[in-house]
N, C-alpha and C positions, 0 to 999 in steps of 0.2 A: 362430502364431495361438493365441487362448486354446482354451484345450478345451474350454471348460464352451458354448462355442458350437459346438461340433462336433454332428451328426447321430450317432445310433446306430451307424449303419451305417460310419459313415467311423472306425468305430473308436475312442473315446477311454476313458480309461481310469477304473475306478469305476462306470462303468456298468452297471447288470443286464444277464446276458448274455439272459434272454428282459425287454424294457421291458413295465410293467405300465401302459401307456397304450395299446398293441397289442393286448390281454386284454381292454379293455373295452369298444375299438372293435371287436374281434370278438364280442363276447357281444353287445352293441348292437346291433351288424349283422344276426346270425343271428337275434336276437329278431323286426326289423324283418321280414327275408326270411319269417319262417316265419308271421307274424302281420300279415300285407302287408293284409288285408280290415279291420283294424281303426283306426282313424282316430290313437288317442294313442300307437300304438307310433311312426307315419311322423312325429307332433311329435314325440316322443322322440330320434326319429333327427336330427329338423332341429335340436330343442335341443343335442346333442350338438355337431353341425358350427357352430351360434351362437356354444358358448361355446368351443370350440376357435380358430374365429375373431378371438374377443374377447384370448384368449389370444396369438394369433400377430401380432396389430398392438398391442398394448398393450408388448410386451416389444419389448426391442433387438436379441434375437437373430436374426429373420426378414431384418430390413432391413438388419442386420450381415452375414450370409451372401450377401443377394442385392446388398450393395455390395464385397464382396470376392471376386471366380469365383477367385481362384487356387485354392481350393480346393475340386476338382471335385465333391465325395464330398456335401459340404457344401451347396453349390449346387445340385444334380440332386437332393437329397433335400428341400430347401423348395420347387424349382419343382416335385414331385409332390406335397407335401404343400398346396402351393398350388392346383394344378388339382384336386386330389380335394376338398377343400376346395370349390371354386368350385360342381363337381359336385355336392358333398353338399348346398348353399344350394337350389342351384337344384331339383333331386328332390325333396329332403327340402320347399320351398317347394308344388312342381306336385303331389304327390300326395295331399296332407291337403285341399289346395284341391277337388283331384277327387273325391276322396271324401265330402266336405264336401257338395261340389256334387250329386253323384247321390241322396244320400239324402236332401235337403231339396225336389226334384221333385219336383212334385204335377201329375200328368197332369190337362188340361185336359177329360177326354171325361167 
Protein backbone atom coordinates (compact mmCIF):
# COMPACT_ATOMS: atom_id res chain seq x y z
CA UNK A 1 0.00 0.00 0.00
CA UNK A 2 1.32 3.71 -0.77
CA UNK A 3 2.11 5.44 2.52
CA UNK A 4 1.43 8.81 1.74
CA UNK A 5 -2.29 7.39 2.18
CA UNK A 6 -1.72 5.86 5.40
CA UNK A 7 -3.23 7.59 8.72
CA UNK A 8 -0.79 8.91 11.46
CA UNK A 9 -1.62 6.44 13.61
CA UNK A 10 -1.02 3.40 11.36
CA UNK A 11 2.34 4.49 11.55
CA UNK A 12 4.10 5.77 8.18
CA UNK A 13 7.17 7.09 7.90
CA UNK A 14 8.25 11.05 7.56
CA UNK A 15 5.60 11.88 9.46
CA UNK A 16 5.74 14.43 12.59
CA UNK A 17 5.69 12.49 15.58
CA UNK A 18 3.15 15.05 17.23
CA UNK A 19 0.74 16.21 13.46
CA UNK A 20 0.25 19.88 13.56
CA UNK A 21 -3.40 19.36 12.24
CA UNK A 22 -4.17 17.75 16.01
CA UNK A 23 -2.64 21.31 17.48
CA UNK A 24 -5.21 23.30 15.82
CA UNK A 25 -8.03 21.19 16.20
CA UNK A 26 -7.29 21.35 19.78
CA UNK A 27 -6.70 25.10 20.12
CA UNK A 28 -9.97 25.36 18.04
CA UNK A 29 -11.72 23.19 20.28
CA UNK A 30 -10.77 24.52 23.67
CA UNK A 31 -11.37 28.18 22.20
CA UNK A 32 -14.94 26.81 21.18
CA UNK A 33 -15.54 24.91 24.81
CA UNK A 34 -14.38 27.99 26.88
CA UNK A 35 -16.24 30.78 24.71
CA UNK A 36 -19.34 28.44 24.10
CA UNK A 37 -21.85 31.81 24.99
CA UNK A 38 -20.31 33.57 22.05
CA UNK A 39 -22.00 33.00 18.56
CA UNK A 40 -18.46 33.36 15.96
CA UNK A 41 -16.39 31.16 18.09
CA UNK A 42 -19.28 27.93 17.35
CA UNK A 43 -18.92 29.44 13.27
CA UNK A 44 -15.39 29.08 13.68
CA UNK A 45 -15.80 25.66 14.96
CA UNK A 46 -18.39 24.74 12.09
CA UNK A 47 -15.80 26.53 9.49
CA UNK A 48 -13.17 24.39 10.63
CA UNK A 49 -15.16 20.95 10.30
CA UNK A 50 -16.48 22.82 6.57
CA UNK A 51 -13.25 22.99 5.27
CA UNK A 52 -11.83 19.84 6.68
CA UNK A 53 -14.83 18.32 5.06
CA UNK A 54 -14.03 20.04 1.66
CA UNK A 55 -10.62 18.64 2.24
CA UNK A 56 -11.59 14.89 2.96
CA UNK A 57 -14.03 14.50 -0.42
CA UNK A 58 -11.95 16.56 -2.62
CA UNK A 59 -8.71 14.29 -2.33
CA UNK A 60 -8.40 10.53 -3.11
CA UNK A 61 -7.08 9.52 -0.07
CA UNK A 62 -10.47 9.17 2.06
CA UNK A 63 -12.30 7.06 -0.67
CA UNK A 64 -8.78 5.17 -1.27
CA UNK A 65 -8.75 3.91 2.34
CA UNK A 66 -12.48 3.41 2.81
CA UNK A 67 -12.14 1.17 -0.73
CA UNK A 68 -9.28 -0.74 0.57
CA UNK A 69 -10.25 -2.37 4.63
CA UNK A 70 -7.10 -4.60 4.22
CA UNK A 71 -5.57 -2.15 6.10
CA UNK A 72 -7.25 -1.80 9.41
CA UNK A 73 -5.11 1.01 11.00
CA UNK A 74 -6.18 3.06 7.94
CA UNK A 75 -9.68 2.33 7.68
CA UNK A 76 -10.72 2.68 11.64
CA UNK A 77 -9.03 6.10 11.43
CA UNK A 78 -11.26 7.73 8.45
CA UNK A 79 -14.27 5.94 9.62
CA UNK A 80 -13.56 8.25 13.03
CA UNK A 81 -12.31 10.88 11.21
CA UNK A 82 -15.67 10.49 9.33
CA UNK A 83 -18.17 10.20 12.24
CA UNK A 84 -16.44 13.23 14.13
CA UNK A 85 -16.63 15.02 11.11
CA UNK A 86 -20.43 14.24 10.62
CA UNK A 87 -20.69 15.35 14.42
CA UNK A 88 -18.74 18.44 14.18
CA UNK A 89 -21.37 19.70 10.85
CA UNK A 90 -24.11 18.89 12.60
CA UNK A 91 -23.11 20.77 16.36
CA UNK A 92 -21.23 23.12 14.95
CA UNK A 93 -24.56 23.70 12.38
CA UNK A 94 -27.38 23.44 15.79
CA UNK A 95 -25.57 25.74 18.08
CA UNK A 96 -24.87 29.13 16.14
CA UNK A 97 -28.55 28.51 14.92
CA UNK A 98 -29.58 28.52 18.90
CA UNK A 99 -27.83 31.08 19.68
CA UNK A 100 -28.70 32.99 16.87
CA UNK A 101 -32.10 32.09 17.74
CA UNK A 102 -32.43 33.32 21.45
CA UNK A 103 -30.88 36.61 21.10
CA UNK A 104 -32.99 37.81 18.09
CA UNK A 105 -36.50 37.07 20.65
CA UNK A 106 -38.31 39.81 21.15
CA UNK A 107 -40.92 38.86 23.90
CA UNK A 108 -44.42 39.74 22.81
CA UNK A 109 -45.73 41.15 26.44
Amino acid sequence: MDRRFRNPAAGPNGYPKVPPGILILAAIGLLVYFTARWVWTAVLGLSLAVLISIGVFTTPGAAYRLGHPQDAGSLVGTLVLLSGLALALVAGGAIPARLFRHRIEIPLD
